[in-house]
N, C-alpha and C positions, 0 to 999 in steps of 0.2 A: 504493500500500500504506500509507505513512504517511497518505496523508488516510481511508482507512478503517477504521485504528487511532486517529485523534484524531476520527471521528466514534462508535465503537462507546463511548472513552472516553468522550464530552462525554456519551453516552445513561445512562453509569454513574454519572455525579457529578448528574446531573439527576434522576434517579432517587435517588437517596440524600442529596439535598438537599429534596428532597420529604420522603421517610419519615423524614426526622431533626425536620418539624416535627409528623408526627404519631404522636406518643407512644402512642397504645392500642395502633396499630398493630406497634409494637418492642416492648412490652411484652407483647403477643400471640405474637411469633416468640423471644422469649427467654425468656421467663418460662411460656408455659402447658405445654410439654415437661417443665420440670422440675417444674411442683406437678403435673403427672400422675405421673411417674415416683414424686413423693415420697408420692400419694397410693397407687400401689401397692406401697409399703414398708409402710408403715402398714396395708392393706389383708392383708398378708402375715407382718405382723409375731411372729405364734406359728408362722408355717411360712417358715422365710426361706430354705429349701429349694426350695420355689417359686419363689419370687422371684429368684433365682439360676438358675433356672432359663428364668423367661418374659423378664424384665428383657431381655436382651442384644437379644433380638426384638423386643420394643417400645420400643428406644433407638432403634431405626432406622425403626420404623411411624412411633410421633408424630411428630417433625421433617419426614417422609415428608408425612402428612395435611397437616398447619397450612402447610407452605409452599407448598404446591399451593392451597388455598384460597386464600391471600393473594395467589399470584401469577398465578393466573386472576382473580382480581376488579380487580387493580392492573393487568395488560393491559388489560382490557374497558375499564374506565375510560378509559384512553390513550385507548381507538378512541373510543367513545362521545361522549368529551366533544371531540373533533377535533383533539388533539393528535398523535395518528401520522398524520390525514392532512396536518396541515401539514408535518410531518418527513418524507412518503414523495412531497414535492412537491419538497424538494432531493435533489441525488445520492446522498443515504445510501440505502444498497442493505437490500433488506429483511433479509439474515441480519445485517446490521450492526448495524441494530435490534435484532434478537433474542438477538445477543452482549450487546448492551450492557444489557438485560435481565435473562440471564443473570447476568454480572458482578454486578451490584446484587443482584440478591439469592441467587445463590452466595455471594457475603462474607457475606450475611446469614446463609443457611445453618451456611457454614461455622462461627461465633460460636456460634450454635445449637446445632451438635452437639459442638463444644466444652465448651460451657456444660452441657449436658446429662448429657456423658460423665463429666467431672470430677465434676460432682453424684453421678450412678448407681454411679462408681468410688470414691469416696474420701470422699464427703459418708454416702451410704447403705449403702456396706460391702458392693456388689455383689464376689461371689466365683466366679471363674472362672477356669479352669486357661491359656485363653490368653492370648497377650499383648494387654496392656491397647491399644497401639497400635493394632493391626487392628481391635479393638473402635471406636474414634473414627474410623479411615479410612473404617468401612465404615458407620459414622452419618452422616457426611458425605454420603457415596454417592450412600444414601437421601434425603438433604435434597436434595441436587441433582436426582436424579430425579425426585422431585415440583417442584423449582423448574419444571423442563423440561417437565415433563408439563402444570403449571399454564398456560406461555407457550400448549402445543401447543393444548389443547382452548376456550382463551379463542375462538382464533376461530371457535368454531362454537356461541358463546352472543351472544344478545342484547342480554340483560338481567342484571345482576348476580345473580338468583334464578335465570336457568338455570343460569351459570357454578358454583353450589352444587350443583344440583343434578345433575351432572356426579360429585360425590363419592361418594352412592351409586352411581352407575351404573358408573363407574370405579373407582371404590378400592376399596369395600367387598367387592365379590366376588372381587376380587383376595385380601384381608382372609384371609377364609373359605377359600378353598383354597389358602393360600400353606405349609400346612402347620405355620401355628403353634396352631391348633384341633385339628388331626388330624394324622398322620402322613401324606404320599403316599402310601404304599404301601398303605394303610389305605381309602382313598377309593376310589370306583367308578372304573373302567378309562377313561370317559370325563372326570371330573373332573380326574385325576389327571394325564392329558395334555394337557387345557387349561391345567391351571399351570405348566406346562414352558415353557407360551408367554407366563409375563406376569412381568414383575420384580420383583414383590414375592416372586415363588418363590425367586429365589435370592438375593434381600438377605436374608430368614430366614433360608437354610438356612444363608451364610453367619457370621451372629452367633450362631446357635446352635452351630457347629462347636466356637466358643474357649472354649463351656462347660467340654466334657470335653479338648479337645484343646490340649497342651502347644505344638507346634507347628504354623503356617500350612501346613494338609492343600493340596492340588491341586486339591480339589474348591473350596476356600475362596477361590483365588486366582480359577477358575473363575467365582465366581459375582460377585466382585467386578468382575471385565471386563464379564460380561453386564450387570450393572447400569448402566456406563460406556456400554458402546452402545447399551443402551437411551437413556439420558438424550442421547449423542450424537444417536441417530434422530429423538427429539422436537425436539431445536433445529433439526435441518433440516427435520424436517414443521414445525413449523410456522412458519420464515421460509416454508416455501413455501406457505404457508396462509393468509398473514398477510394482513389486510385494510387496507385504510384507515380504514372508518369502518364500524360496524354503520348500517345501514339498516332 
């Protein structure tokens, strides 16, 4: 147990010794969250009724996208350039890998949705009846879930242009019927039960709840969990997906 704790570690300080020398890349998972966000204050700026409105929902989309992109392209990489297959030739066991992964850029995450929230809360004068904390757990959430999501579907790209284009196919229809364009109940009978099945349904429905609502509803806690085992189910698909080397 402890040598699988000081190998999942060693994957996380290897991992964040890498991204600490390359800057676009941190500057990308910290900084484009918030000039989006800042760019949809401004964008809303004669109706901030709006924006109080959508805000809470797209605190937890962006984080959601950019660390999925990052963290399917930054796996691929691993495999590609023959780094995980030299690592998956000692005892380190594949979900060891895939924690240690996770780790790396879950703190990433985590900074992220921090930085974001603080921004959206108190930088932009977002105004909502719930509490401001649930509001950044469940940013969080969302970051992780794409972190998770990004590890899962890396191994079934080749080339860094599939691993992208994995975004549309995945995210985007998620996007679209997650209910922050439309209402659920509003959508056709079959759309409507499709997004019952995908996470981004209940990260929304979750950040939209602490709009109006004063305190943490059932349904809120609800969607919170689902998002968890969501993100949970990807780290275990895909150690068990995980390749050595693309071919």
């Amino acid at each position: 147990m402890m040598y699988h704790f000081r190998a999942t570690l060693a994957t996380t300080l290897r991992i964040l010794r890498q991204l600490s020398h390359d800057h676009r890349t941190v500057a990308l998972i910290f900084l484009v969250p918030c000039i989006l966000l800042g760019l949809l204050r401004w964008l809303y700026e004669v109706n901030l009724d709006v924006f109080d409105q959508i805000a809470p929902a797209l605190l937890g989309v962006f984080p959601f996208v950019i660390m999925f992109i990052i963290t399917s392209i930054t796996t691929l990489r691993e495999r590609t350039g023959g780094t995980m297959e030299r690592l998956m030739v000692s005892p380190i066991g594949k979900l060891d890998l895939v924690l240690g992964y996770m780790l790396a850029f879950g703190l990433l995450a985590a900074v992220q949705s921090l930085l974001a929230s603080a921004l959206v809360l108190y930088g932009l004068g977002l105004d909502i009846d719930g509490p401001h904390w649930f509001l950044t757990v469940m940013a969080m959430a969302d970051a992780l879930l794409g972190t998770a999501l990004g590890v899962f579907v890396s191994a079934f790209a080749k080339t860094e242009f599939q691993a992208v284009q994995f975004m549309p196919a995945l995210i985007l229809p998620q996007f679209l019927i997650c209910g922050l364009l439309m209402p659920l109940e509003k959508m056709p009978d079959a759309l409507e039960t499709i997004a019952y099945y995908l996470p981004l349904t209940y990260a929304v429905d979750a950040l939209q709840s602490v709009v109006h609502n004063v305190d943490i509803t059932d349904d809120a806690w609800r969607d919170l969990w689902v998002v968890i085992a969501f993100a949970v189910g990807a780290i275990v698909l895909g150690a068990m997906t995980l390749k050595r080397r693309t071919k």
